[in-house]
PDB file of the backbone (N, CA, C, O) and the ligand in Angstrom, with CONECT records:
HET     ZN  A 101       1
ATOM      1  N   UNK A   1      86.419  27.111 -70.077  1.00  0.00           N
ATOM      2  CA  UNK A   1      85.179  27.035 -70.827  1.00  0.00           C
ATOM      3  C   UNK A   1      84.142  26.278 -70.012  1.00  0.00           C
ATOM      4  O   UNK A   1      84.458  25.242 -69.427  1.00  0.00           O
ATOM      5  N   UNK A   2      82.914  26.774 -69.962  1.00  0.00           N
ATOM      6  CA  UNK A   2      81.742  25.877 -69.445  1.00  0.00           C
ATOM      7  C   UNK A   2      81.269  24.669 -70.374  1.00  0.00           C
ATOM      8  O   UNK A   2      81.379  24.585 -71.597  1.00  0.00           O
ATOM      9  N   UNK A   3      80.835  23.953 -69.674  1.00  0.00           N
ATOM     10  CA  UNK A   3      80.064  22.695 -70.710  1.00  0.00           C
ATOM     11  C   UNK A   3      78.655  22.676 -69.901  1.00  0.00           C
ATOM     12  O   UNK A   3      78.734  22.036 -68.853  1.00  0.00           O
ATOM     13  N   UNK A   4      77.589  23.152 -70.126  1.00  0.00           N
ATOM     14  CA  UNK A   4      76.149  22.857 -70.231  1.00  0.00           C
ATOM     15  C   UNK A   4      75.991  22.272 -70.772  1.00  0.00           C
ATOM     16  O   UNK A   4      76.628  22.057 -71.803  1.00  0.00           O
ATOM     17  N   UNK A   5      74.587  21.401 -70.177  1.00  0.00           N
ATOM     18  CA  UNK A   5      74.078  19.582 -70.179  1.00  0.00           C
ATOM     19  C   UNK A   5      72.733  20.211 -70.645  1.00  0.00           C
ATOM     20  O   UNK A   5      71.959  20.603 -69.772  1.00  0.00           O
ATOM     21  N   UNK A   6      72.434  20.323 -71.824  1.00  0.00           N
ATOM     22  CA  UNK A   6      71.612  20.836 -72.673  1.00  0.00           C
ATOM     23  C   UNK A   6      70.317  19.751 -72.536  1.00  0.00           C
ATOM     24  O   UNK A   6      70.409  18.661 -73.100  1.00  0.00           O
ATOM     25  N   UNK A   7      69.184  20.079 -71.810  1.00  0.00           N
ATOM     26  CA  UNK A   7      67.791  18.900 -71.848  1.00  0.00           C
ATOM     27  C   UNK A   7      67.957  17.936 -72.662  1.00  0.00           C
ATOM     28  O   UNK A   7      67.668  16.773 -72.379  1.00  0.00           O
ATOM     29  N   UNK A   8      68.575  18.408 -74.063  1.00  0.00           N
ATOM     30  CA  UNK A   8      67.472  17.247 -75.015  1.00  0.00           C
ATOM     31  C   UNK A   8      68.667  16.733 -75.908  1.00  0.00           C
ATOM     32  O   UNK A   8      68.475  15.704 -76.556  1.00  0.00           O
ATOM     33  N   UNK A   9      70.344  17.613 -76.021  1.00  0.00           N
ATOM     34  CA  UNK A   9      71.317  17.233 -76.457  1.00  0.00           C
ATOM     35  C   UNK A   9      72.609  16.703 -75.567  1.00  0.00           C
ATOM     36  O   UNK A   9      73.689  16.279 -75.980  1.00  0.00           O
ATOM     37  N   UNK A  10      72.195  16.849 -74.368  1.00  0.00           N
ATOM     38  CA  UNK A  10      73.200  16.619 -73.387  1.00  0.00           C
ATOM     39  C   UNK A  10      74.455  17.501 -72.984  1.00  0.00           C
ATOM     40  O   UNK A  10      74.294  18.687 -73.271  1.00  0.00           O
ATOM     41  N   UNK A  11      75.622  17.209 -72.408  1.00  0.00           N
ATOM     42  CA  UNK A  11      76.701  17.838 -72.037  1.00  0.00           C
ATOM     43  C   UNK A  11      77.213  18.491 -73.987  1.00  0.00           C
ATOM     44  O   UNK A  11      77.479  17.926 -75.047  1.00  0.00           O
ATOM     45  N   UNK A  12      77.115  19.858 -73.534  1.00  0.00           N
ATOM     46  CA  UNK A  12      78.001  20.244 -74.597  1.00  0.00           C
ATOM     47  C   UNK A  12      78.619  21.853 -74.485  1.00  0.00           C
ATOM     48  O   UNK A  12      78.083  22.720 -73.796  1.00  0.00           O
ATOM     49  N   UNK A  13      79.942  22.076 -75.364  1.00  0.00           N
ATOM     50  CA  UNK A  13      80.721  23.380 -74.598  1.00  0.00           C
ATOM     51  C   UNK A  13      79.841  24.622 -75.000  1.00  0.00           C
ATOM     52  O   UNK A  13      79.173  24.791 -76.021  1.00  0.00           O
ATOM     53  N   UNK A  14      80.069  25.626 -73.672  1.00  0.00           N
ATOM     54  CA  UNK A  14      79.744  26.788 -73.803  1.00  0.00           C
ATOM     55  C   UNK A  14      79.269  27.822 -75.124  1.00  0.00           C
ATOM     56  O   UNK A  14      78.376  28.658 -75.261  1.00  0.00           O
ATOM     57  N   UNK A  15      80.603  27.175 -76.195  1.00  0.00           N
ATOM     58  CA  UNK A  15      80.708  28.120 -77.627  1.00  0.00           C
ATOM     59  C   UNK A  15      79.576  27.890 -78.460  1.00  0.00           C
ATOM     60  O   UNK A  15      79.309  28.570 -79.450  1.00  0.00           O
ATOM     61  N   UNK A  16      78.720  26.634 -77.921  1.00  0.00           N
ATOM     62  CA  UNK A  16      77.701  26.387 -78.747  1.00  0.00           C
ATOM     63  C   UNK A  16      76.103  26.925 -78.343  1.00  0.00           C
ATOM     64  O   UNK A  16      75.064  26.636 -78.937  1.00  0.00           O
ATOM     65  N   UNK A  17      76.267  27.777 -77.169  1.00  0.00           N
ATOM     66  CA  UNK A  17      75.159  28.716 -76.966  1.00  0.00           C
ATOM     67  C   UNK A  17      75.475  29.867 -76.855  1.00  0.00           C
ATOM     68  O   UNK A  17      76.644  30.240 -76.959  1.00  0.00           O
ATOM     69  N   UNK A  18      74.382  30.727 -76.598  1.00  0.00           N
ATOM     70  CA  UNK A  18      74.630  32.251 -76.969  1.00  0.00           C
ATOM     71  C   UNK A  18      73.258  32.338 -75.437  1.00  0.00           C
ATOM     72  O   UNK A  18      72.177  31.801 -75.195  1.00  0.00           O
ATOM     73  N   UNK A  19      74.354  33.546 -74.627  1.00  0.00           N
ATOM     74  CA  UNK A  19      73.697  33.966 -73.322  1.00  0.00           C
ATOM     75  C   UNK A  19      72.056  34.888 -74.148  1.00  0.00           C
ATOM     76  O   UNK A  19      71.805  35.562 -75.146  1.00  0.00           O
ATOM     77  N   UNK A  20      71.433  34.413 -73.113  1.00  0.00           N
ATOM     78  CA  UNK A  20      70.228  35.065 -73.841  1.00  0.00           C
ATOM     79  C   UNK A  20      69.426  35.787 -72.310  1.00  0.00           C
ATOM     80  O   UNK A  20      68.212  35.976 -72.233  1.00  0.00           O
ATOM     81  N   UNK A  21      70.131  36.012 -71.522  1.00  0.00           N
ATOM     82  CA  UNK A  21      69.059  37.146 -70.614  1.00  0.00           C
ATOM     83  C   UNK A  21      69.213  36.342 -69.349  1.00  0.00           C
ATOM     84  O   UNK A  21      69.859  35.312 -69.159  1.00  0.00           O
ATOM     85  N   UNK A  22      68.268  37.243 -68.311  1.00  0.00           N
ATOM     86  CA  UNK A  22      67.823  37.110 -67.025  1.00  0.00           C
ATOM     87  C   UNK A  22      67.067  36.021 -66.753  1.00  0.00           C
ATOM     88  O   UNK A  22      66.503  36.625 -65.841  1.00  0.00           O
ATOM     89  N   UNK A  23      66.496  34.849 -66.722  1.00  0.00           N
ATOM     90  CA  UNK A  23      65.106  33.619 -66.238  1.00  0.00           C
ATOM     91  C   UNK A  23      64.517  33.977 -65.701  1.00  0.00           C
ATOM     92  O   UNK A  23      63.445  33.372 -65.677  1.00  0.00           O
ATOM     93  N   UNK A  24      64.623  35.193 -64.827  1.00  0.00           N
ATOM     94  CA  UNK A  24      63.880  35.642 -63.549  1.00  0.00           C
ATOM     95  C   UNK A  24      63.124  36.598 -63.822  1.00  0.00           C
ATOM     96  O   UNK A  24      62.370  37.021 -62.945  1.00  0.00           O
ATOM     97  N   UNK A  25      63.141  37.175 -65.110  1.00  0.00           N
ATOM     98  CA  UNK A  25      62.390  38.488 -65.342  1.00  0.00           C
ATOM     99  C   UNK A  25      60.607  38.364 -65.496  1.00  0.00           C
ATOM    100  O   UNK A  25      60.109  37.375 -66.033  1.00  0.00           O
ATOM    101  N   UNK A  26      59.995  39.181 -65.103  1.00  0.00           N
ATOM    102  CA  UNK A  26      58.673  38.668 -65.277  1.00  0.00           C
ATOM    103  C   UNK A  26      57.777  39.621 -65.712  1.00  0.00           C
ATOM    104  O   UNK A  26      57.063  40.178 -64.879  1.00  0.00           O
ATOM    105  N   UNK A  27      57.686  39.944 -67.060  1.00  0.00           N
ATOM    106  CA  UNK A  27      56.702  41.045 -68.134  1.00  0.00           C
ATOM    107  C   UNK A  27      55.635  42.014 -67.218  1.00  0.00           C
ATOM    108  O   UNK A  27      54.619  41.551 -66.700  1.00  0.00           O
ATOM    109  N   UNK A  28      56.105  43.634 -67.097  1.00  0.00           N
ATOM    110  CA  UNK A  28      54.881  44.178 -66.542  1.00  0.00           C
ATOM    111  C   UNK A  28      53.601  44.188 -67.435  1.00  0.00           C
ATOM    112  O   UNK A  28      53.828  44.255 -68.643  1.00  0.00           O
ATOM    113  N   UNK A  29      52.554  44.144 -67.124  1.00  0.00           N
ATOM    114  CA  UNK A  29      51.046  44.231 -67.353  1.00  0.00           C
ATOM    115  C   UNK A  29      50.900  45.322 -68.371  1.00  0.00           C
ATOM    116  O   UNK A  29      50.966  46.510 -68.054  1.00  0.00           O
ATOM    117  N   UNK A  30      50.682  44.870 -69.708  1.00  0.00           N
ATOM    118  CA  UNK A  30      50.432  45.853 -70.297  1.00  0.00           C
ATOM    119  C   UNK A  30      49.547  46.692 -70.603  1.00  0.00           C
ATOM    120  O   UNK A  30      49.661  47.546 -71.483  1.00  0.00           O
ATOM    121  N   UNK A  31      48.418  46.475 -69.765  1.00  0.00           N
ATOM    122  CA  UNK A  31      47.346  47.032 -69.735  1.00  0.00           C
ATOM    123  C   UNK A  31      47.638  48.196 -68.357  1.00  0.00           C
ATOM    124  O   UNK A  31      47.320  49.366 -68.572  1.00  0.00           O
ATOM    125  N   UNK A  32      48.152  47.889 -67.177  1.00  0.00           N
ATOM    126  CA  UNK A  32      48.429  48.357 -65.994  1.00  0.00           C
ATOM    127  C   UNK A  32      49.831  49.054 -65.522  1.00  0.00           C
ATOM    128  O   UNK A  32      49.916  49.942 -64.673  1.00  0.00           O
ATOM    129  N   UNK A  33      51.007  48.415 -66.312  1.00  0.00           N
ATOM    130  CA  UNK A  33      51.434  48.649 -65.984  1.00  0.00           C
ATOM    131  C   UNK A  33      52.588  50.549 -66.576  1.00  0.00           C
ATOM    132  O   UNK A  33      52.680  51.140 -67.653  1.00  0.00           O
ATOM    133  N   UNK A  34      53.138  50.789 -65.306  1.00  0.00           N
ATOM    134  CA  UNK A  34      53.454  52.249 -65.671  1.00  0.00           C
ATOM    135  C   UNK A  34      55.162  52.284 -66.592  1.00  0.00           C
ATOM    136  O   UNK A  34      55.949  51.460 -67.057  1.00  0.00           O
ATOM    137  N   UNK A  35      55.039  53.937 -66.448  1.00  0.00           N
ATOM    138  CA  UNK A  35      56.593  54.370 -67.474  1.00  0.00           C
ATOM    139  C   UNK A  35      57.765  53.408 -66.816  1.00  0.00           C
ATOM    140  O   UNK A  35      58.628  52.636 -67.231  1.00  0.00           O
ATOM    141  N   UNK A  36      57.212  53.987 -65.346  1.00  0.00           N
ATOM    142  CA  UNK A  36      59.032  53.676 -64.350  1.00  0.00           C
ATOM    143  C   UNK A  36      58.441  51.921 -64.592  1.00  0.00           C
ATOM    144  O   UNK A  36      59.506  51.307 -64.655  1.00  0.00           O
ATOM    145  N   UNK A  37      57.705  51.250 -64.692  1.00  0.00           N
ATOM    146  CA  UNK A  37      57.969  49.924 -64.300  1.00  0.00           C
ATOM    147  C   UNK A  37      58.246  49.329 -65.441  1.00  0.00           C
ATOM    148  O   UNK A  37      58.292  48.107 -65.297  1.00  0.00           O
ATOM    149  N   UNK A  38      58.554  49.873 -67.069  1.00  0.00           N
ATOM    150  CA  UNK A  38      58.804  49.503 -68.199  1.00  0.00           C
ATOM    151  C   UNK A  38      60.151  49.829 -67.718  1.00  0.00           C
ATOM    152  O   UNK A  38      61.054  49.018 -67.511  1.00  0.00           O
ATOM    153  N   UNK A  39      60.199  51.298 -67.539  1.00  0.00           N
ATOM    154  CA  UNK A  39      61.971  51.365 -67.569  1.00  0.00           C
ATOM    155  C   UNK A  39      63.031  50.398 -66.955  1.00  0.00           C
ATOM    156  O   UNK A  39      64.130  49.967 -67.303  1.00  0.00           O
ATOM    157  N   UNK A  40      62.238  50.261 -65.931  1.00  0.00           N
ATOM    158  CA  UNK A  40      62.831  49.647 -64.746  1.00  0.00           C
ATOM    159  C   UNK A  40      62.682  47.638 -65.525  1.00  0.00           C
ATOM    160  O   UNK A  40      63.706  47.017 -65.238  1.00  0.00           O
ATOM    161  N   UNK A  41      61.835  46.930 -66.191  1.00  0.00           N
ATOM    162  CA  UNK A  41      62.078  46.297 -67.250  1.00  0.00           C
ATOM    163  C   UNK A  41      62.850  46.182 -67.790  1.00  0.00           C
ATOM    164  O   UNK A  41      63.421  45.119 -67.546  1.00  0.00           O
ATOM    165  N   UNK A  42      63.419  46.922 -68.731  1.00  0.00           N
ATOM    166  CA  UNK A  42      64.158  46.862 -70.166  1.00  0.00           C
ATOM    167  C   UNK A  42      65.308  47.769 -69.882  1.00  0.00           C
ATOM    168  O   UNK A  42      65.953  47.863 -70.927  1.00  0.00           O
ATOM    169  N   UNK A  43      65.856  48.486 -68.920  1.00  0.00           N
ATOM    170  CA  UNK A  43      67.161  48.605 -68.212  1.00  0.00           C
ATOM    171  C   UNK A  43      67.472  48.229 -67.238  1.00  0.00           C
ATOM    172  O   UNK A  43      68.416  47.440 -67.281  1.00  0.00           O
ATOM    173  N   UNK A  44      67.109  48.434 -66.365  1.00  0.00           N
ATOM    174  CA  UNK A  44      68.005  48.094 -64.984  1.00  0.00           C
ATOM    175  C   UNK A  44      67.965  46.284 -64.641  1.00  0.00           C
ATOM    176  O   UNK A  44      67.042  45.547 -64.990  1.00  0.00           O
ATOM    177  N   UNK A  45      68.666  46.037 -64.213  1.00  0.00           N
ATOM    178  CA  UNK A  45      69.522  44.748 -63.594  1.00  0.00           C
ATOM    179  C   UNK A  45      70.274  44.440 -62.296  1.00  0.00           C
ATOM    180  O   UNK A  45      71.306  44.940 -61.848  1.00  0.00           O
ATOM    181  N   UNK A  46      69.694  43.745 -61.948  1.00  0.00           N
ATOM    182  CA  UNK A  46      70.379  43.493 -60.629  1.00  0.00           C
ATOM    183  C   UNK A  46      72.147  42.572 -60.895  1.00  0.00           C
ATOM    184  O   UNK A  46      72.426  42.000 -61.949  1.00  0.00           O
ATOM    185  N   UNK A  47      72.910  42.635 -59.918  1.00  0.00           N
ATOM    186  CA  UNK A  47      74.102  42.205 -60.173  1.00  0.00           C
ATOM    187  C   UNK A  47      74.472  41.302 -58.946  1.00  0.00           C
ATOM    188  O   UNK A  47      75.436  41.660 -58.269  1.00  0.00           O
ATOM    189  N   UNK A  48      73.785  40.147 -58.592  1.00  0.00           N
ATOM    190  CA  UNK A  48      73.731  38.925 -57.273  1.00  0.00           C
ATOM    191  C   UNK A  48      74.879  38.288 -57.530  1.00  0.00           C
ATOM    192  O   UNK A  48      75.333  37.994 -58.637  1.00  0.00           O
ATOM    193  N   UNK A  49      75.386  38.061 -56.353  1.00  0.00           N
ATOM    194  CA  UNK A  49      76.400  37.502 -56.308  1.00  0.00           C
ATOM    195  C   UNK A  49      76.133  36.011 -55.800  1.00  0.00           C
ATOM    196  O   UNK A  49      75.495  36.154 -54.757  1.00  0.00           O
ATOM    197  N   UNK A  50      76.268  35.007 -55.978  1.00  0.00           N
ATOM    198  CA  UNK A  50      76.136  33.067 -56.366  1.00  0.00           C
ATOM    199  C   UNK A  50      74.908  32.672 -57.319  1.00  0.00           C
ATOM    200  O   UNK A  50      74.513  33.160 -58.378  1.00  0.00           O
ATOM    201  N   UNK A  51      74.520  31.755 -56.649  1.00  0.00           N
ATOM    202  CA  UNK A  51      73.742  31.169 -57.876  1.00  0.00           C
ATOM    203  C   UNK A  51      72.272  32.368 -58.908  1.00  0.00           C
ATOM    204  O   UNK A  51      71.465  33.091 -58.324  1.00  0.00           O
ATOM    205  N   UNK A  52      72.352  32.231 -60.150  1.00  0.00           N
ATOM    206  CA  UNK A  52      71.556  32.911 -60.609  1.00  0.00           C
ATOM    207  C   UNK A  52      70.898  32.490 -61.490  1.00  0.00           C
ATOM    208  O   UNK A  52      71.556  31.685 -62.150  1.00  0.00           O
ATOM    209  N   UNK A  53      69.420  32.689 -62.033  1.00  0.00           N
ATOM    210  CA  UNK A  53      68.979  31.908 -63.463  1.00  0.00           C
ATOM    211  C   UNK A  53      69.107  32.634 -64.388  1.00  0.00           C
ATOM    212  O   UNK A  53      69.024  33.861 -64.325  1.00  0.00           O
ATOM    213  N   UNK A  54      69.368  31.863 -65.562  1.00  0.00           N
ATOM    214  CA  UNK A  54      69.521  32.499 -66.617  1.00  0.00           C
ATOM    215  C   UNK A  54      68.951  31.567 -67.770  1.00  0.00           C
ATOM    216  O   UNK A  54      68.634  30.402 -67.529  1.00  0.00           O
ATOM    217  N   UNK A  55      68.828  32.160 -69.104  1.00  0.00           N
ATOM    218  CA  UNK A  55      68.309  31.666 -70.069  1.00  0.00           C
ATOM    219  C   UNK A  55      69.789  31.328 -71.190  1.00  0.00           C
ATOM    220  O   UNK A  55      70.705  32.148 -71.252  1.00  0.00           O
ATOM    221  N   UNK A  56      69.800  30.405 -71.766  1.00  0.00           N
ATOM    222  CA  UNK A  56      71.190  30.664 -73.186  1.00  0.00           C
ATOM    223  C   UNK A  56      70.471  29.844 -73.978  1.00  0.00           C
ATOM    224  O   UNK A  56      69.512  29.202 -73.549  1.00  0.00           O
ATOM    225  N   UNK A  57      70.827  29.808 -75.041  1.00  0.00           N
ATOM    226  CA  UNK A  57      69.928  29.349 -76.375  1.00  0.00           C
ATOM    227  C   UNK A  57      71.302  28.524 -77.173  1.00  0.00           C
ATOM    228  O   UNK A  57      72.460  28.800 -77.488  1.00  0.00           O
ATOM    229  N   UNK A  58      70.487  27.512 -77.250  1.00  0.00           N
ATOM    230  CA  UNK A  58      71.070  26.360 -77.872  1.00  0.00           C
ATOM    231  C   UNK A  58      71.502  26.722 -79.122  1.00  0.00           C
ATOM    232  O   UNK A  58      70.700  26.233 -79.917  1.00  0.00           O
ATOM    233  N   UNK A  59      72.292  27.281 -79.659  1.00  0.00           N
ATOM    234  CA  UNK A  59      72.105  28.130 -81.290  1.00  0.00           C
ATOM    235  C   UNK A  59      73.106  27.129 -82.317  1.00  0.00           C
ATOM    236  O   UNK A  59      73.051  27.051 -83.545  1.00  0.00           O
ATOM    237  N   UNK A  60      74.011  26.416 -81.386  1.00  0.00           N
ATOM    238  CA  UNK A  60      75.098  25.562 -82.798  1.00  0.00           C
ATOM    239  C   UNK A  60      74.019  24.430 -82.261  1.00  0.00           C
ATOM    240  O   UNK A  60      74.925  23.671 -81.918  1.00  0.00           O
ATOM    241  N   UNK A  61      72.797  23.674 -81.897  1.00  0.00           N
ATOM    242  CA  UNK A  61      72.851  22.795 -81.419  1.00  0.00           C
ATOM    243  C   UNK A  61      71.143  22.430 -81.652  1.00  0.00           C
ATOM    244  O   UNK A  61      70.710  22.386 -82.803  1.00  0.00           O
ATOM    245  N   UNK A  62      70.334  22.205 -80.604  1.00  0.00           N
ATOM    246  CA  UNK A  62      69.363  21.899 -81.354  1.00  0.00           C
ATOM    247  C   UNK A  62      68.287  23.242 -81.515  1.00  0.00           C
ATOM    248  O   UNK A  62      67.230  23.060 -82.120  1.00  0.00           O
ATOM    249  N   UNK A  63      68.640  24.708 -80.896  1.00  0.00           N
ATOM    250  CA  UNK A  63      68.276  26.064 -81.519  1.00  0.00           C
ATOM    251  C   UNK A  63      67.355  26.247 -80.222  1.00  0.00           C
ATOM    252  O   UNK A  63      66.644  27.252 -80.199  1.00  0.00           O
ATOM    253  N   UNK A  64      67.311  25.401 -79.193  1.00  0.00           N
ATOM    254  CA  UNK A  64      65.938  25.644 -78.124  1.00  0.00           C
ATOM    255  C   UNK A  64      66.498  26.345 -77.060  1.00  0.00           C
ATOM    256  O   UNK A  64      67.671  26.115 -76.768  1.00  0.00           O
ATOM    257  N   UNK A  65      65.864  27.148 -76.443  1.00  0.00           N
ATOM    258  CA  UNK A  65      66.353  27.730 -75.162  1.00  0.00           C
ATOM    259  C   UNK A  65      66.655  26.668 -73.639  1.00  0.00           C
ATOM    260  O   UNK A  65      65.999  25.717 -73.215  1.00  0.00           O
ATOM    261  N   UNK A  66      67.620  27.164 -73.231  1.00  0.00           N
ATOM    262  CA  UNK A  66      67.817  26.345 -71.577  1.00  0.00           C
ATOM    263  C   UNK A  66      68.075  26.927 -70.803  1.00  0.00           C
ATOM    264  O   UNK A  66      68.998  27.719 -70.992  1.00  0.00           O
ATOM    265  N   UNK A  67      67.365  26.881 -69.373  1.00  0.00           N
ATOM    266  CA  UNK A  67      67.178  27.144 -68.488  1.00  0.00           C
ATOM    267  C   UNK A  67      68.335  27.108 -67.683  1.00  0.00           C
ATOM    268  O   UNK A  67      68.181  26.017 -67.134  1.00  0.00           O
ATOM    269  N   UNK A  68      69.619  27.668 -67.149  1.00  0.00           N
ATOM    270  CA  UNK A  68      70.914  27.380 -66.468  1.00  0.00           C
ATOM    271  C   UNK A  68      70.799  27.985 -64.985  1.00  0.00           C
ATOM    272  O   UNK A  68      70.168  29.036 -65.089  1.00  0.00           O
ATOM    273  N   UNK A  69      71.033  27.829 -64.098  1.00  0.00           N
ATOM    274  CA  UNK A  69      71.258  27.837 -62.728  1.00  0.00           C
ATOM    275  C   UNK A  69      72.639  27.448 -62.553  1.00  0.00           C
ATOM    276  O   UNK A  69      73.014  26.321 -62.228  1.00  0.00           O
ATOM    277  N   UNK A  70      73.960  29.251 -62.978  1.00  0.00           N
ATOM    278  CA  UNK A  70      75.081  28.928 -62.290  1.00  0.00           C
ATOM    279  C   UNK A  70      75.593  30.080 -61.556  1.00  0.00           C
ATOM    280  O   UNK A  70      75.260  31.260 -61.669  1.00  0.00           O
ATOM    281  N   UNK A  71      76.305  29.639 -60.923  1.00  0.00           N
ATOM    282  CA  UNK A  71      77.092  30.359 -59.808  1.00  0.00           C
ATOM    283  C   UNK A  71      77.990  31.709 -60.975  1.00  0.00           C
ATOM    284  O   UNK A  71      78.866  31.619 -61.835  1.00  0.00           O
ATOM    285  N   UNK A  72      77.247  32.772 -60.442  1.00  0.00           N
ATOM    286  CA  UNK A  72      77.979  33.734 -61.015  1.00  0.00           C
ATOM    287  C   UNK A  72      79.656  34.274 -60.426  1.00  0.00           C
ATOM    288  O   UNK A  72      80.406  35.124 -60.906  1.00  0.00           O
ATOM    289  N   UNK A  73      79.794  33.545 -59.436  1.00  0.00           N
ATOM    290  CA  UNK A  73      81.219  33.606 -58.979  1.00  0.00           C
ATOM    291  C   UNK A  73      82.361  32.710 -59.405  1.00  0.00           C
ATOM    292  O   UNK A  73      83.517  32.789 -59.821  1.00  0.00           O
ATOM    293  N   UNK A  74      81.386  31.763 -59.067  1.00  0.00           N
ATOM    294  CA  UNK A  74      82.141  30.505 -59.740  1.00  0.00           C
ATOM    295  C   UNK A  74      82.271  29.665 -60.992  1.00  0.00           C
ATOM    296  O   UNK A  74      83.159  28.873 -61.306  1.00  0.00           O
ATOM    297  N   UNK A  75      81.120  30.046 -61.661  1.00  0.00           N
ATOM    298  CA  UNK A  75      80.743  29.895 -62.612  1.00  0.00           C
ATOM    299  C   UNK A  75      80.504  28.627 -62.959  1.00  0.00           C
ATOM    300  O   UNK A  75      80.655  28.333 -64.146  1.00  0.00           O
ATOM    301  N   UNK A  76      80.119  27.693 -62.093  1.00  0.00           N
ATOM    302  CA  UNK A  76      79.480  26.032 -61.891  1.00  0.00           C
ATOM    303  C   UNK A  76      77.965  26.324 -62.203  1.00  0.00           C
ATOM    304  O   UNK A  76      77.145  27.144 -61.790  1.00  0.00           O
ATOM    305  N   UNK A  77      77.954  25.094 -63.291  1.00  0.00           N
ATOM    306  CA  UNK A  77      76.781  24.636 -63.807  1.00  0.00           C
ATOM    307  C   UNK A  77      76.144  24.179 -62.776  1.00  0.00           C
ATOM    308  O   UNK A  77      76.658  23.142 -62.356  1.00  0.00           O
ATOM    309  N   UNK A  78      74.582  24.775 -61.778  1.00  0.00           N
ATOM    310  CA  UNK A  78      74.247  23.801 -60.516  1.00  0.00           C
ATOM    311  C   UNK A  78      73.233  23.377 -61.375  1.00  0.00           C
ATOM    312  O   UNK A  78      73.245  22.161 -61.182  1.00  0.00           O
ATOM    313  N   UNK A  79      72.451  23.576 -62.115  1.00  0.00           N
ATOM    314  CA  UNK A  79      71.592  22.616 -62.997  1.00  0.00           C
ATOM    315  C   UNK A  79      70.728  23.317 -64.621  1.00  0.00           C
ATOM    316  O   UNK A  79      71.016  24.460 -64.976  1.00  0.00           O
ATOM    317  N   UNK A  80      70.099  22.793 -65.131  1.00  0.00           N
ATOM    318  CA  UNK A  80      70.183  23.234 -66.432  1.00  0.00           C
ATOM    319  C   UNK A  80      67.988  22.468 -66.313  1.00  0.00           C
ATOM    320  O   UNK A  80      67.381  21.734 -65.533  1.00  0.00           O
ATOM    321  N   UNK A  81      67.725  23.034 -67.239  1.00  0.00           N
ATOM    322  CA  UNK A  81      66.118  22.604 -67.103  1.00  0.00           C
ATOM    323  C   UNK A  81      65.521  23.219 -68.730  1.00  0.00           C
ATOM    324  O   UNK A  81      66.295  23.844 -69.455  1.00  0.00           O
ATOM    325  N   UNK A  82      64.073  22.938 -69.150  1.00  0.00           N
ATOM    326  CA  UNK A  82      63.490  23.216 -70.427  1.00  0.00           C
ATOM    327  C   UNK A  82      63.559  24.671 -69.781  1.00  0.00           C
ATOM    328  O   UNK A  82      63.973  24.874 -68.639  1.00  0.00           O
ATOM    329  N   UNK A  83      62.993  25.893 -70.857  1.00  0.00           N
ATOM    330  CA  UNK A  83      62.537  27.375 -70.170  1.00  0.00           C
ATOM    331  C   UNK A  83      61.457  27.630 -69.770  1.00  0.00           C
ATOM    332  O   UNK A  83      61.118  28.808 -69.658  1.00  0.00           O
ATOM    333  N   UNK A  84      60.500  26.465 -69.400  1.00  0.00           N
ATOM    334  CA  UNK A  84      59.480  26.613 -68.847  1.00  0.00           C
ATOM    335  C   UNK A  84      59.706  26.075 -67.402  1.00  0.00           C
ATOM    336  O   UNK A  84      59.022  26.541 -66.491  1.00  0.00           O
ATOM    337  N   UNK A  85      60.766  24.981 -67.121  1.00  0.00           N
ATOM    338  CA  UNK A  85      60.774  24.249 -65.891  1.00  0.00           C
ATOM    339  C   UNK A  85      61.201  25.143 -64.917  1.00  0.00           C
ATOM    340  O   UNK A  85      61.839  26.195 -64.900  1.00  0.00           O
ATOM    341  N   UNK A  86      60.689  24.454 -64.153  1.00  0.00           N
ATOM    342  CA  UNK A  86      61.298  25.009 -62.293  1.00  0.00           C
ATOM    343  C   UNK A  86      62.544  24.356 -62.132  1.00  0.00           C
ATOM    344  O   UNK A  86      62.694  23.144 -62.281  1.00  0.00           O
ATOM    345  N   UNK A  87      63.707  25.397 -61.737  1.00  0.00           N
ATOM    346  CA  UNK A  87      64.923  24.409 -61.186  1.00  0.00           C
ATOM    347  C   UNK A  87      65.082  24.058 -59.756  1.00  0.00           C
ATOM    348  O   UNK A  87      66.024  23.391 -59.331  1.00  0.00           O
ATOM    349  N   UNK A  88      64.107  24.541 -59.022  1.00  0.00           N
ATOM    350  CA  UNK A  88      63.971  24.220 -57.345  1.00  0.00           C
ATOM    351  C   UNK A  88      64.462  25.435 -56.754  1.00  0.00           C
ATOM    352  O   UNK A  88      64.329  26.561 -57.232  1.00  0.00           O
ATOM    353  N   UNK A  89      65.084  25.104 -55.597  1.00  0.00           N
ATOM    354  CA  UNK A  89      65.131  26.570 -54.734  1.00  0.00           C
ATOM    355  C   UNK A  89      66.545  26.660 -55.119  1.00  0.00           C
ATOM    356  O   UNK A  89      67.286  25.882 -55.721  1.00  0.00           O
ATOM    357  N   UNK A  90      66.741  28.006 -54.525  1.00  0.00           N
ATOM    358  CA  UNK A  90      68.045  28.094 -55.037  1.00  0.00           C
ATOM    359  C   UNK A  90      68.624  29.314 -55.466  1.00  0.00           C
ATOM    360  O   UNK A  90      69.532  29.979 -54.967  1.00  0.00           O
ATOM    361  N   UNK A  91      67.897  29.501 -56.538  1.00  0.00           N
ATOM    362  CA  UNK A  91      68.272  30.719 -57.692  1.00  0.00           C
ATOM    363  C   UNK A  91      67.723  31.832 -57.421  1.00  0.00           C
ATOM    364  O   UNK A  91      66.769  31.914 -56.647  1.00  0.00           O
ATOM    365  N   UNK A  92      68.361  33.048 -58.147  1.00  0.00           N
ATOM    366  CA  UNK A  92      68.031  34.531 -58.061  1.00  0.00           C
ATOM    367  C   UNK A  92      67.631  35.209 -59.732  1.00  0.00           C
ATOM    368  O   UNK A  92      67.337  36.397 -59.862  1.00  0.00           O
TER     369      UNK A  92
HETATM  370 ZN    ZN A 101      70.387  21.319 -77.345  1.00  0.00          ZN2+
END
């Protein structure tokens, strides 16, 4: 089991968030932007192998989203941040 160090509740286990997506994704232009770059949005995914960002949502806990930076191989917590913060270099 993982234990994420939740910003504002601290170290707590995995079962008490719920994976919530990609961190890295970044909304096409809805004024500009086209079919393939929606599709390419809301299906496709890349599949990187070490560290990656991701979003999980605090849901047994205080309900806020967090920012996680872990090793998709290894599956080590390298750091955790609000969903607005920068976690430094690193991530995919
Ligand atoms: Zn929390």
């Amino acid at each position: 089991m993982l234990e994420i160090k939740c910003p504002w509740c601290g170290p707590r286990a995995q079962t008490e968030f719920s994976y919530a997506g990609d961190a890295t994704l970044t909304r096409p232009s809805l004024d500009t932007a086209t079919e393939t770059e929606w599709y390419e949005h809301v299906y496709l995914r890349g599949n990187p192998r070490g560290p990656h960002d991701e979003l999980w949502h605090h849901a047994a806990g205080c309900r806020r989203f967090v920012k996680v930076r872990r090793d998709v191989t290894t599956h080590e917590i390298i750091a955790t941040a609000g969903p607005h913060e920068h976690l430094g270099g690193g991530g995919k």
